[in-house]
N, CA, C and O atoms as a MOPAC input file, in Angstrom:
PM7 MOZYME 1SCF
protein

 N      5.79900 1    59.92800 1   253.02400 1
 C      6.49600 1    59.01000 1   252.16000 1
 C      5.48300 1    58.24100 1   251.32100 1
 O      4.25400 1    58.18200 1   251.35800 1
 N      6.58900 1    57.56300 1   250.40300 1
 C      4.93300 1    56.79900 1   249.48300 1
 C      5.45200 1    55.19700 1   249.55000 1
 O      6.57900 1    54.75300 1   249.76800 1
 N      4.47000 1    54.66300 1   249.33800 1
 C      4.93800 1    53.37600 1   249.26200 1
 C      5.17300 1    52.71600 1   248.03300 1
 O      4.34900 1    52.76200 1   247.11900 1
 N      6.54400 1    51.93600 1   247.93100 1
 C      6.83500 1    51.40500 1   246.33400 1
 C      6.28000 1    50.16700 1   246.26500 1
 O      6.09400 1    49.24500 1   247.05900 1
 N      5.92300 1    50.51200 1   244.36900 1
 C      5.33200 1    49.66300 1   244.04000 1
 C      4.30200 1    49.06100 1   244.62600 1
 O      4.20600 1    47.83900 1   244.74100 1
 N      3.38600 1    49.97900 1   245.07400 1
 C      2.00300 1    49.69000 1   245.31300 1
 C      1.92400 1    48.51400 1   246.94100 1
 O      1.04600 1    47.77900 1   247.39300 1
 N      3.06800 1    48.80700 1   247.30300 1
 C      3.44300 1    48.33600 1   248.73800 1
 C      3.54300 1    46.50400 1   248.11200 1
 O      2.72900 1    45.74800 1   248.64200 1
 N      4.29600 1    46.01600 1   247.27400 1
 C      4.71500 1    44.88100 1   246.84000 1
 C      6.27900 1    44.35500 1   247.80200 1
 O      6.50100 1    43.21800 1   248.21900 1
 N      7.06000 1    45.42000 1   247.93200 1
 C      8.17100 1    44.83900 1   248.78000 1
 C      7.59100 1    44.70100 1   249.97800 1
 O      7.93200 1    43.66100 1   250.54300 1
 N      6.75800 1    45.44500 1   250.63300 1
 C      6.21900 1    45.53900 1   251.83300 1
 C      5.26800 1    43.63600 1   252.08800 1
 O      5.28000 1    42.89600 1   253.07100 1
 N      4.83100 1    43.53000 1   251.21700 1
 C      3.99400 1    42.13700 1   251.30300 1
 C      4.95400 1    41.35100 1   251.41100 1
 O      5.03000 1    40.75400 1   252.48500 1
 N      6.18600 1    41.02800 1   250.18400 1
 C      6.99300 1    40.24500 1   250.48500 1
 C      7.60100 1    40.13900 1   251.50400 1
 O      7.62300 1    39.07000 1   252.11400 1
 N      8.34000 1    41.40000 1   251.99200 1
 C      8.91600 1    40.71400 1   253.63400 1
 C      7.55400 1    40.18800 1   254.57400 1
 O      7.59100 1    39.05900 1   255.06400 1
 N      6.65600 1    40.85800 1   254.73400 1
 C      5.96600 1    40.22900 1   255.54900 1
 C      5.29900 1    38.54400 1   255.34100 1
 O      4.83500 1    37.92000 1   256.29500 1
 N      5.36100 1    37.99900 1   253.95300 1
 C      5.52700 1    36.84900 1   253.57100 1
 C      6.75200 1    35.70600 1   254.19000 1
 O      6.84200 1    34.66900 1   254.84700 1
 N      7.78600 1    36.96500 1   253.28800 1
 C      9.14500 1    35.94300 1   253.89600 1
 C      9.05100 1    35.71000 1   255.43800 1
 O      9.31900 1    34.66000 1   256.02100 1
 N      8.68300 1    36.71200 1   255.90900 1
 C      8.93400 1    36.82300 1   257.53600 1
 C      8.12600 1    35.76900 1   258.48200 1
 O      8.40100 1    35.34600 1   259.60500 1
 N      6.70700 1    35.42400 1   257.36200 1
 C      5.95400 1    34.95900 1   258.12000 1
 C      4.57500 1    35.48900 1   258.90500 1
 O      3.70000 1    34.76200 1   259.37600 1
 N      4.61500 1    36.98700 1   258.92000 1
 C      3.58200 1    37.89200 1   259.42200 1
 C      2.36400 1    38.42800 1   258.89800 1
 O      2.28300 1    38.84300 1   257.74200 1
 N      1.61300 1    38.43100 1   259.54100 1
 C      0.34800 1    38.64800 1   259.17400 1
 C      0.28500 1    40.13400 1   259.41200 1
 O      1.28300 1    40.73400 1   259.81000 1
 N     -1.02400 1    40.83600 1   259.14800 1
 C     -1.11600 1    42.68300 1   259.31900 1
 C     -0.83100 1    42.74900 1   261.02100 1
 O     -0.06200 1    43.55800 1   261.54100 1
 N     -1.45000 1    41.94000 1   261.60000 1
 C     -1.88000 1    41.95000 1   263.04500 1
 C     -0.36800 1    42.11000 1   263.82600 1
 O      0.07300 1    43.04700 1   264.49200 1
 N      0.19600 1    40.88500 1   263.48400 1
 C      1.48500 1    40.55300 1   263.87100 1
 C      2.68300 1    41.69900 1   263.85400 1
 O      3.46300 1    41.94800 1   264.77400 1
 N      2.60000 1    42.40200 1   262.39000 1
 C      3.16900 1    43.19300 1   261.93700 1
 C      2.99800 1    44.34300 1   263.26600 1
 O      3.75600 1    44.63800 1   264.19000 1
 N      2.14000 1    44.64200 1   263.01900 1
 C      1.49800 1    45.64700 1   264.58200 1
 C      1.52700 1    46.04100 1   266.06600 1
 O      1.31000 1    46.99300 1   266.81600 1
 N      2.11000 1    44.15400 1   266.04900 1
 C      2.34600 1    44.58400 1   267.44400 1
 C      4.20800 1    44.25800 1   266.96300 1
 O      5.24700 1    44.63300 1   267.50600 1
 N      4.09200 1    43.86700 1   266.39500 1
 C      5.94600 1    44.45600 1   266.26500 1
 C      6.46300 1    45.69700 1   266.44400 1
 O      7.50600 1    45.98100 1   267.03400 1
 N      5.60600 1    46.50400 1   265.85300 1
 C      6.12000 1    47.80400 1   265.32000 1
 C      5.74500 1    48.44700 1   267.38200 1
 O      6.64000 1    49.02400 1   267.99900 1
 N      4.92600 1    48.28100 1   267.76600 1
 C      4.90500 1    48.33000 1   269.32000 1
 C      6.29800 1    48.16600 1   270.39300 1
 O      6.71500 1    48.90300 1   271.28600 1
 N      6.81200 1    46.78100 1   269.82700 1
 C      8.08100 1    46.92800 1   270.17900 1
 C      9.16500 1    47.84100 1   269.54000 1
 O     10.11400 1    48.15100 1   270.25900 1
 N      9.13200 1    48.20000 1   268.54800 1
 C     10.15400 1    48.99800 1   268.12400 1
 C      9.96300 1    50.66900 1   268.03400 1
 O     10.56000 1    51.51300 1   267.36600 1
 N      8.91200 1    50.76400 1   268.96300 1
 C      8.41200 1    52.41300 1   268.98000 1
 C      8.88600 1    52.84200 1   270.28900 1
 O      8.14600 1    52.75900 1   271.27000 1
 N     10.40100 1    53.42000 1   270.38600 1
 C     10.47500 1    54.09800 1   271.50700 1
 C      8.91300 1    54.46200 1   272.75100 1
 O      8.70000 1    54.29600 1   273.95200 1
 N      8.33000 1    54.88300 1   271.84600 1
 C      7.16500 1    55.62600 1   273.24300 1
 C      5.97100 1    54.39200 1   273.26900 1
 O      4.87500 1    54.53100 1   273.81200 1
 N      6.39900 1    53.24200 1   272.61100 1
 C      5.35600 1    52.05800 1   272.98700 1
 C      4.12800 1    52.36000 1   272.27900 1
 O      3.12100 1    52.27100 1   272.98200 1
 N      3.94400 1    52.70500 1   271.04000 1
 C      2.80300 1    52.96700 1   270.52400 1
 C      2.39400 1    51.92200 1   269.19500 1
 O      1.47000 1    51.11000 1   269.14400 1
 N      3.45400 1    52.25800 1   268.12000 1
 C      3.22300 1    51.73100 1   267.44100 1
 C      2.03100 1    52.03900 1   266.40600 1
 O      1.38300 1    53.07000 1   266.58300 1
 N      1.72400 1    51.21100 1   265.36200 1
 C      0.71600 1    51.41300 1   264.62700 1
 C     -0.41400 1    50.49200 1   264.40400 1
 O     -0.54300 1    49.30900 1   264.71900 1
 N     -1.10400 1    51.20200 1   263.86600 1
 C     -2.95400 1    50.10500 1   263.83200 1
 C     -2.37900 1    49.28800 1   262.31800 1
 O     -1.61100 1    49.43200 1   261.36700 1
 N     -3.30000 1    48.43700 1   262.86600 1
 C     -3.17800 1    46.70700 1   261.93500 1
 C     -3.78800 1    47.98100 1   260.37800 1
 O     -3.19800 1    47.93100 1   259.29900 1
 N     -4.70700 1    48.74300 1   260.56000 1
 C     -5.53700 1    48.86900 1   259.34800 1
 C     -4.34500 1    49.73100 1   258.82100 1
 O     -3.90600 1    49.49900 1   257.69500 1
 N     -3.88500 1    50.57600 1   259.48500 1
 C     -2.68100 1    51.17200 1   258.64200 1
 C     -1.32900 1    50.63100 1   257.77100 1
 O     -0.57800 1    51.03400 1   256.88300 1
 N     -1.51700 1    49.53300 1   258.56500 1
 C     -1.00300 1    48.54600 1   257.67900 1
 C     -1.47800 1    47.71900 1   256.59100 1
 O     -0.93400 1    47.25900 1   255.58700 1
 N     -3.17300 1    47.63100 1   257.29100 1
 C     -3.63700 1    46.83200 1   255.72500 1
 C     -3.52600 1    48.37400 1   254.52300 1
 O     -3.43100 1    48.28100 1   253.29900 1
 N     -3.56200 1    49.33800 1   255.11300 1
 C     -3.66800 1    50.43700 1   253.81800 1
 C     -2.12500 1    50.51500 1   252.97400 1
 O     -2.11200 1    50.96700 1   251.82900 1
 N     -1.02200 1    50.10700 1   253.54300 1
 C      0.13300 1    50.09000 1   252.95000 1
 C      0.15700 1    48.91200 1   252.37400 1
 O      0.10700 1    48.97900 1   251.14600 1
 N      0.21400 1    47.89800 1   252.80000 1
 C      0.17200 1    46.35600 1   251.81400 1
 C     -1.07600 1    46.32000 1   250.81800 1
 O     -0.92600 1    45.44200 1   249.96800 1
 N     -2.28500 1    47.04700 1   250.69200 1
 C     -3.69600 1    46.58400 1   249.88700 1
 C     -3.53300 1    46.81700 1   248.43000 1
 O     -2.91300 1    47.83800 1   248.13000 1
 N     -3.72300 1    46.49000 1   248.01100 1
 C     -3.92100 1    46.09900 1   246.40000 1
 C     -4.74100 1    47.05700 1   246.07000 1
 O     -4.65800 1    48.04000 1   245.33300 1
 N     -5.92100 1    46.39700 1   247.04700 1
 C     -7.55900 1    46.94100 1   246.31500 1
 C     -7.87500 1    48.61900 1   246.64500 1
 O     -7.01100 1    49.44500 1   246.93600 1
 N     -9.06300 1    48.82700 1   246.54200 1
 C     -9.52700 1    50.23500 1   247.04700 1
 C     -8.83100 1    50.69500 1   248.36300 1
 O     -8.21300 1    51.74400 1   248.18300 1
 N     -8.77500 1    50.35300 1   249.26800 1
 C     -8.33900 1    50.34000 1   250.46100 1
 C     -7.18300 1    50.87500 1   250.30500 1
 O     -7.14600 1    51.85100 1   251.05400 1
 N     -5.93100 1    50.73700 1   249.57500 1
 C     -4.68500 1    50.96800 1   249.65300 1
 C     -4.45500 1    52.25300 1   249.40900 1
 O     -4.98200 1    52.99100 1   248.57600 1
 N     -3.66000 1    52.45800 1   250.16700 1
 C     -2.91800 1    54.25300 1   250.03700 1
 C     -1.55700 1    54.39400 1   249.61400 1
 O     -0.73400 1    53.53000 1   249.91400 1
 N     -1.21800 1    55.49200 1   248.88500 1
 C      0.11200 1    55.83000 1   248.29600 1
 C      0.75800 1    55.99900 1   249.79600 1
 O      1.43800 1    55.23300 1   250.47800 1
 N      0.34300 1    57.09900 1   249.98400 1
 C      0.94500 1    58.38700 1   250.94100 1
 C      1.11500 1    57.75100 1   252.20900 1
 O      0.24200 1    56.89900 1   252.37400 1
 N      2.05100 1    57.86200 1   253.33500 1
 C      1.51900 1    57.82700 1   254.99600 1
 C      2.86200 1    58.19400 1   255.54300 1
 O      3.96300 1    58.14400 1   254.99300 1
 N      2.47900 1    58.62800 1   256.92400 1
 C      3.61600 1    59.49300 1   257.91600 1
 C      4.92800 1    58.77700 1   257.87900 1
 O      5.11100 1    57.57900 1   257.66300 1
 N      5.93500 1    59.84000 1   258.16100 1
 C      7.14100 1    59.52800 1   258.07700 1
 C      6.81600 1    58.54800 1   259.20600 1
 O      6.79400 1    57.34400 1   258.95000 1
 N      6.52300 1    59.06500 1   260.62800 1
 C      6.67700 1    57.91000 1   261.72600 1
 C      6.48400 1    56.57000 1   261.49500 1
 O      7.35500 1    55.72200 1   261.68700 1
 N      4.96100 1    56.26200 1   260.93800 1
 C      4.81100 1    55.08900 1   260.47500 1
 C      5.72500 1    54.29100 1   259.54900 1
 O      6.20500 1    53.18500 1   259.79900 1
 N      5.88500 1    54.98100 1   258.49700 1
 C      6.78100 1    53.95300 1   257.55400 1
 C      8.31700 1    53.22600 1   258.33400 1
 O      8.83900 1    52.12200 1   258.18600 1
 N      8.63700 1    54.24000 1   259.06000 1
 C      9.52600 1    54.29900 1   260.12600 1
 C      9.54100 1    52.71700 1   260.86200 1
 O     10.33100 1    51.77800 1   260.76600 1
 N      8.67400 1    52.85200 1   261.38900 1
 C      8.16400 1    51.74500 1   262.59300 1
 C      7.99600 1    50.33300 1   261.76500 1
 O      8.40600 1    49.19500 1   261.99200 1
 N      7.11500 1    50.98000 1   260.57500 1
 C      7.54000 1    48.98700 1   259.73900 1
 C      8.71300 1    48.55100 1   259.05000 1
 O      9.02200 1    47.49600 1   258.49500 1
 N      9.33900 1    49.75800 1   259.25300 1
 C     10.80200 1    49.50300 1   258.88700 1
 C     11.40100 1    48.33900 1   259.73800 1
 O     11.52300 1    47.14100 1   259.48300 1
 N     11.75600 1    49.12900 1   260.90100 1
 C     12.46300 1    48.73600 1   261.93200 1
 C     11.55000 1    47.53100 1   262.72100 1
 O     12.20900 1    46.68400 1   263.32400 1
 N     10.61300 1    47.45800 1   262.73600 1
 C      9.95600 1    46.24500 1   262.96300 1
 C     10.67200 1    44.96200 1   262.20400 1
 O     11.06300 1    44.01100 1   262.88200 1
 N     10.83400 1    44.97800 1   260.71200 1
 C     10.83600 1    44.49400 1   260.27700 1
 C     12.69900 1    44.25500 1   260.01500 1
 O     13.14500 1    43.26400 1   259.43800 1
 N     13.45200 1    45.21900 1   260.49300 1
 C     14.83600 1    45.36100 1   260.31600 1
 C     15.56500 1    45.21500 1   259.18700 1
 O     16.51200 1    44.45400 1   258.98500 1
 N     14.84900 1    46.31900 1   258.17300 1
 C     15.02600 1    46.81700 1   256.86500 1
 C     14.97600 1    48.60100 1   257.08900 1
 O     14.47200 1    49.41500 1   257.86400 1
 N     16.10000 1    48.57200 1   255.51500 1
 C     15.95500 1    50.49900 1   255.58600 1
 C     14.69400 1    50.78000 1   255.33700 1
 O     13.93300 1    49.92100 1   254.89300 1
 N     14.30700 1    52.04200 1   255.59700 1
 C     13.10300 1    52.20700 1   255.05300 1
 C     12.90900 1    52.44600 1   253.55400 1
 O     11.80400 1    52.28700 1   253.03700 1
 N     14.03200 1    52.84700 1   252.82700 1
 C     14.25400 1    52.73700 1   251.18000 1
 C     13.88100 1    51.56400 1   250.65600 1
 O     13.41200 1    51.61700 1   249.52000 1
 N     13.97300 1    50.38800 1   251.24000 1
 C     13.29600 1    49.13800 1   250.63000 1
 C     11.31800 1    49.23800 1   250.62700 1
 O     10.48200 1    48.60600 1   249.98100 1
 N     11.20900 1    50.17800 1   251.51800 1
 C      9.44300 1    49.53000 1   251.30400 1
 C      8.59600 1    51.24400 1   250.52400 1
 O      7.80600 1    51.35600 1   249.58700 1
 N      9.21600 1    52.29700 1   251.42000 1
 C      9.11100 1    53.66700 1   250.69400 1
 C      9.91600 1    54.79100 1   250.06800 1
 O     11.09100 1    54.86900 1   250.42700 1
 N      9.50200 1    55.59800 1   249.26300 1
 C     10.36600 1    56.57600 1   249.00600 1
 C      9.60600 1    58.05800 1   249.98500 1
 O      8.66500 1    58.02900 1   250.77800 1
 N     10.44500 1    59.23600 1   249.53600 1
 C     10.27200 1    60.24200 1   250.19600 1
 C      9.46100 1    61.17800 1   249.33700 1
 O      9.96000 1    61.61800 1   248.30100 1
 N      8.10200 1    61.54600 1   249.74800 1
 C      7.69500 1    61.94200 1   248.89600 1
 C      7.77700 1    63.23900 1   248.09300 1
 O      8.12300 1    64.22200 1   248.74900 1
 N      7.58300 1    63.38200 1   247.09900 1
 C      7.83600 1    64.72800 1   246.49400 1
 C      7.15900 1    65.70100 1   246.77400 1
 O      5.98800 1    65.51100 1   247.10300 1
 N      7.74700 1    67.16300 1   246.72300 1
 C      7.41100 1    68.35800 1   247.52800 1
 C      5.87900 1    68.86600 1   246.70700 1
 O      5.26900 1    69.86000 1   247.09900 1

């Protein structure tokens, strides 16, 4: 999946919400059936602006900051093209 708008909705909820990358992280821990969850940096690569930031990342992941966050996942990514 890719992330919209350069992961800008993604910052805002985590603004509105109050959460930091870290925080975000261990949320997504709770909302991972198998208790895993995702790394803080994979998250700084979806929210980053700068060099650091990535279009692209796994369905699972986008998944998990979804539901962490208790939004569709259409609000933060789309599906990427073939």
């Amino acid at each position: 999946m890719h992330r919209l708008d350069n992961g800008e909705p993604l910052r805002d909820a985590m603004s509105e919400a109050g959460l930091s990358i870290e925080r975000l992280a261990e949320m997504t821990k709770k909302a991972d059936p198998a208790g895993y969850g995702i790394k803080p940096a994979t998250i700084g690569h979806m929210v980053s602006t700068g060099t650091s930031g990535r279009d692209r990342f796994e369905d699972r992941s986008c998944d998990l900051v979804a539901r962490a966050l208790n939004r569709p996942v259409a609000d933060f990514f789309t599906v990427s093209p073939a």
